[in-house]
N, C-alpha and C positions, 0 to 999 in steps of 0.2 A: 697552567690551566686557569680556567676564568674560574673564580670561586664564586657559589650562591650559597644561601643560605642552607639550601638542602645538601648538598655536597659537605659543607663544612659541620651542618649537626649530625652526616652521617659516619664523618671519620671519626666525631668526639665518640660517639657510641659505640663504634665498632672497636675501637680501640680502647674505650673504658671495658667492654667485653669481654677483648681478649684478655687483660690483667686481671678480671675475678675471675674468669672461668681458668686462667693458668692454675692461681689459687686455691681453688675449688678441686681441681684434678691433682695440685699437690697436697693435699691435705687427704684426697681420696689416697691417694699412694700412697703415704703415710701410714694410713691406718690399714691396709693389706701389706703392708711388710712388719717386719723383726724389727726395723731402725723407727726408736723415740721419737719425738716432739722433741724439739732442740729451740734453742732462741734465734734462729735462725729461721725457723717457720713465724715463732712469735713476730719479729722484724719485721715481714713480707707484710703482715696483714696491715700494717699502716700506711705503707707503701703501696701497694693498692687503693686503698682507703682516699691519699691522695689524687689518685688518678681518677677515680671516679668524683670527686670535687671538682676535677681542672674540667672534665665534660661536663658537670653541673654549670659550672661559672660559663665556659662555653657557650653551651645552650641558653644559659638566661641572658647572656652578652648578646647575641642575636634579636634578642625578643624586646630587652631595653635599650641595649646601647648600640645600636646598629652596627655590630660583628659581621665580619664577612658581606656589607654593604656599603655602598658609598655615603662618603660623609654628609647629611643635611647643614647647608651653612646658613647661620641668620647673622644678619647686618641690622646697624640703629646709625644713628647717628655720630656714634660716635668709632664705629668699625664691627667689627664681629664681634657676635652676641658668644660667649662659655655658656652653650644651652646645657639641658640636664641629660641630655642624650649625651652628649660627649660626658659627663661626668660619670655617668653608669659605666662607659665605655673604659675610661680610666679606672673605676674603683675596680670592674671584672681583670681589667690588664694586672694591676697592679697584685688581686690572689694570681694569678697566671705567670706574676715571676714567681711568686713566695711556695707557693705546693710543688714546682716542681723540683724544688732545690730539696726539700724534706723528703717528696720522694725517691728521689735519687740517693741519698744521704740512706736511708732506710735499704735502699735497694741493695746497693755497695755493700754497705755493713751486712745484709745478712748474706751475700754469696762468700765473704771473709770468715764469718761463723762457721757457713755452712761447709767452707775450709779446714778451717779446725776442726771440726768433728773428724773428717777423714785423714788428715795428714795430725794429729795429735802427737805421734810419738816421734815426732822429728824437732829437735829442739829450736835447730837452727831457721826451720821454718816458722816454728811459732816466733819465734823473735821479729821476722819479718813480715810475718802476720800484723802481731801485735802493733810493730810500727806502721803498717798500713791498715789500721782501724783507726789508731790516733789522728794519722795526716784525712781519711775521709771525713770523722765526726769533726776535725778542724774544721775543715774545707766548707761540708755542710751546713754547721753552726754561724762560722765567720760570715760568710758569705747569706744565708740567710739574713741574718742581722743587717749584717751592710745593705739588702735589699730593701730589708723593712722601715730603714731608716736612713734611704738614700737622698734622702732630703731632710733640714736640721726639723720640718714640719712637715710630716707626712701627707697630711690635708690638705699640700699645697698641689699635691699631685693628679687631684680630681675636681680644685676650682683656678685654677690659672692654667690657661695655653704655656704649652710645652717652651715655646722660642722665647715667653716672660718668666719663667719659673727660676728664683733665685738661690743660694744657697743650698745646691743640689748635686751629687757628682755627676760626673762626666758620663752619658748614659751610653755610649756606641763603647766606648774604650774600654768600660765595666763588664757588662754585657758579654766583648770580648775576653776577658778576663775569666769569667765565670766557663764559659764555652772551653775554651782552651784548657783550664786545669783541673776541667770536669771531664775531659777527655785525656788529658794525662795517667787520673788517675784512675780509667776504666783499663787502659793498657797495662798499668803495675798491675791492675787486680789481675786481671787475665793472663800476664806472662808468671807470675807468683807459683805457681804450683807445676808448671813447665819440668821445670832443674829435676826436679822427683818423679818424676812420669819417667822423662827422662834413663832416670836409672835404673825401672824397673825391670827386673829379671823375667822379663817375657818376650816374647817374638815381635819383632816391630813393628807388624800389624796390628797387633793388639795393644801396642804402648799408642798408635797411633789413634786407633778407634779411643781408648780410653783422653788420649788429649782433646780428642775433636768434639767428646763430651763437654767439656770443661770449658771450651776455646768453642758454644756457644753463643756466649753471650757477647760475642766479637759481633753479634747484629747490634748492639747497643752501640760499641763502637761506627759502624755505620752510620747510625741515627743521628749520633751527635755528628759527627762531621759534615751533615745533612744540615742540621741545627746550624751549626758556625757560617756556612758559609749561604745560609741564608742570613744571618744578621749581619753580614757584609753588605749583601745586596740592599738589604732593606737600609741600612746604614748609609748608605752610599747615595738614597733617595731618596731618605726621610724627609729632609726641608723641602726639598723638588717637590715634596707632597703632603704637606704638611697641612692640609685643606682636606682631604682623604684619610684620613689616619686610619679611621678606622677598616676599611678595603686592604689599603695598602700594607698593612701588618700583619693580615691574617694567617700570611706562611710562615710565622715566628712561631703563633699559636699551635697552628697545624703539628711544625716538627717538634713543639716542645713536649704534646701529648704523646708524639709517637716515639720520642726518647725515651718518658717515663714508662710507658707503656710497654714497649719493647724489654724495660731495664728488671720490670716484674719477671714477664714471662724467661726471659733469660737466667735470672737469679731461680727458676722452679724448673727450667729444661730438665736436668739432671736429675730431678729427684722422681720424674717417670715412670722412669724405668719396671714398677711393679705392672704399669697400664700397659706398658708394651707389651711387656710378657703376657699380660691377659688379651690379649689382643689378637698375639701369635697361635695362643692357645687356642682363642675363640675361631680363627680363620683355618688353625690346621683339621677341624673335623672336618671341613668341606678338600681341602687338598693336603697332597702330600709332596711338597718341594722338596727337592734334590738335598737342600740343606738341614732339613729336618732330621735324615739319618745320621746327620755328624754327631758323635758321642760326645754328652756333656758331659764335664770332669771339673771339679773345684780345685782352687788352689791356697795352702796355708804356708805363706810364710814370711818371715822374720829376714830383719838386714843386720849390719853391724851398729856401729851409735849414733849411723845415719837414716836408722830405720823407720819404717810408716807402714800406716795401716788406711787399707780403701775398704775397709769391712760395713763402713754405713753407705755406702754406693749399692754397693751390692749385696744387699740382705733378702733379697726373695726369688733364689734359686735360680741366677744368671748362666750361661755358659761358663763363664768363668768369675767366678769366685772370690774376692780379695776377704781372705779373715786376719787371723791375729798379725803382731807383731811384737818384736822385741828388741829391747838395746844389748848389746853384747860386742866387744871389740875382738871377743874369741868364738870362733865355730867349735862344737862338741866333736867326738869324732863319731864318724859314720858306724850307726849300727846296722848290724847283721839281721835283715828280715825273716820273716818266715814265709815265704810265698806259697803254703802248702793249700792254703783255701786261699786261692784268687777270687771267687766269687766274693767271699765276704769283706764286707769295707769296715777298715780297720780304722781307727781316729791315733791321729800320729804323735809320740811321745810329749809327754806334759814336760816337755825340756822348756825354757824361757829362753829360749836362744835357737841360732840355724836356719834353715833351710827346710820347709818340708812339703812334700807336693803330695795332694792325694789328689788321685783321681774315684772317678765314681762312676761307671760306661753305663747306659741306659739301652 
């Protein structure tokens, strides 16, 4: 599509937008549930933080360095003038690679937290946790630095045209680099907690609803492969327009915001869940849906010493219930209930091991 100026300051805002107000709505569901403040919430708020930076630089890139408009060229005598309009244009590109690598970095890292919290009593997932927090804050840190200092003199980047700029790496093959194993490692994150859904002891409807939570932020994944194969194109035309720069790059910008952008709201999907239910609650005084008579019933219980607990998912009184867990490589044996008062709900043996299902019919 042809890009103007209004088109492009209106994606940076709509989509600066949507990353606080995801924020804003997880921090609201937070505090109507049972489940803490984690470092995982902490995390997000930088991460946003950035995304409203990259619409700031955005919007002021349009208004100095003609962003989303065609290049003005000035000639002297001696060839084309380095006006100060392209320099603006450069110093905004050049925060436009740096924030969103930080935001992403921040993004990734707290959906791993926010991992943790849920799956904590599984050993072997924390291990693989653990090494995919180490490989994203690499990833993030290395790669930021390599950004900031893609040139042995940073300065050189906002007073020399690009086709004389020396001592600089290789920016199409970099670019690719970054794209590629920024999209690697949205996929580990996202297949990461799979294996354990997987083995839940539930109907697989329900293991499924509970993955398609999770499997989310697979719109991140779209974004980035949006992302990559726009800096193919633009890669592929750069010098062809090289006279233009600043027009001709604006789809980098566009999908870079809407990756970070996207990488927020996906990393807070999941934690919801309290707004939904207020939601349903607030829509069921006006009707009464078919589904509304299904009996809610919670669910407690414990695996062997592959065991997990999804008790901070669901902390404010879902259909279904994920509380404690426990390690044990042995099941207790089955006690003899008393089923004499079914009405009354009974809370099921303070054993640290087994299996235990209560329900609760409303």
């Amino acid at each position: 599509m042809p890009w103007t100026v209004a088109n492009f300051i209106a994606l940076a805002v709509v989509f600066m937008l949507l990353a606080t107000v995801s924020v804003a709505l997880r921090f609201w569901a937070r505090t109507n549930s049972e489940a803490r403040f984690g470092v995982d919430d902490a995390l997000i708020i930088p991460a946003a933080t950035c995304v409203v930076g990259m619409a700031v630089t955005m919007i002021v890139g349009t208004q100095i360095g003609e962003m989303a408009q065609h290049q003005t060229n000035e000639y002297d005598s001696n060839g084309p003038v380095y006006t100060q309009t392209l320099a603006n244009y450069e110093k905004c590109n050049y925060i436009l690679q740096l924030l969103p690598l930080a935001s992403l970095g921040f993004s990734k890292t707290s959906v791993l937290c926010f991992y943790r919290r849920i799956f904590f009593i599984n050993s072997r997932f924390l291990i693989w946790n653990t090494a995919l927090m180490v490989i994203v804050v690499l990833w993030a840190v290395s790669f930021f630095f390599a950004t900031a200092f893609q040139c042995r003199d940073p300065t050189i980047l906002w007073t020399t045209f690009e086709y004389a700029r020396t001592n600089c790496v290789e920016t199409i093959p970099f670019y690719y680099a970054v794209s590629i194993s920024g999209f690697i490692t949205d996929i580990m994150i996202l297949a990461s907690p799979l294996p354990i859904i997987y083995r839940l002891q539930l109907p697989l409807t329900n293991r499924i609803a509970i993955a398609g939570i999770f499997l989310l932020g697979a719109i991140v994944c779209g974004a980035g492969i949006g992302r990559f194969v726009t800096f193919v194109n633009i890669g592929h035309g750069i010098f062809a327009n090289i006279n233009d720069i600043t027009y001709f790059t604006t789809p980098v910008f566009a999908w870079t915001i809407i990756e970070s952008s996207l990488a927020v709201v996906g990393a807070n999907l999941p934690v919801f869940r309290p707004l939904l239910l207020r939601m349903r609650a607030y829509t069921s005084q006006f009707s009464s849906p078919p589904w509304s008579r299904i009996p809610l019933f919670s669910t407690r219980f414990s695996r062997s010493s592959r065991g997990f607990s999804l008790h901070e998912v669901y902390e404010s009184d879902p259909p279904i219930r994920l509380l404690g867990t426990s390690i044990s490589n042995q099941d207790p044996p089955l006690k003899k209930q008393d089923t004499s008062h079914q009405n009354e709900q009974t809370e099921p043996p303070s054993v640290d091991r087994g299996i235990y299902v209560q329900r609760s019919f409303e």
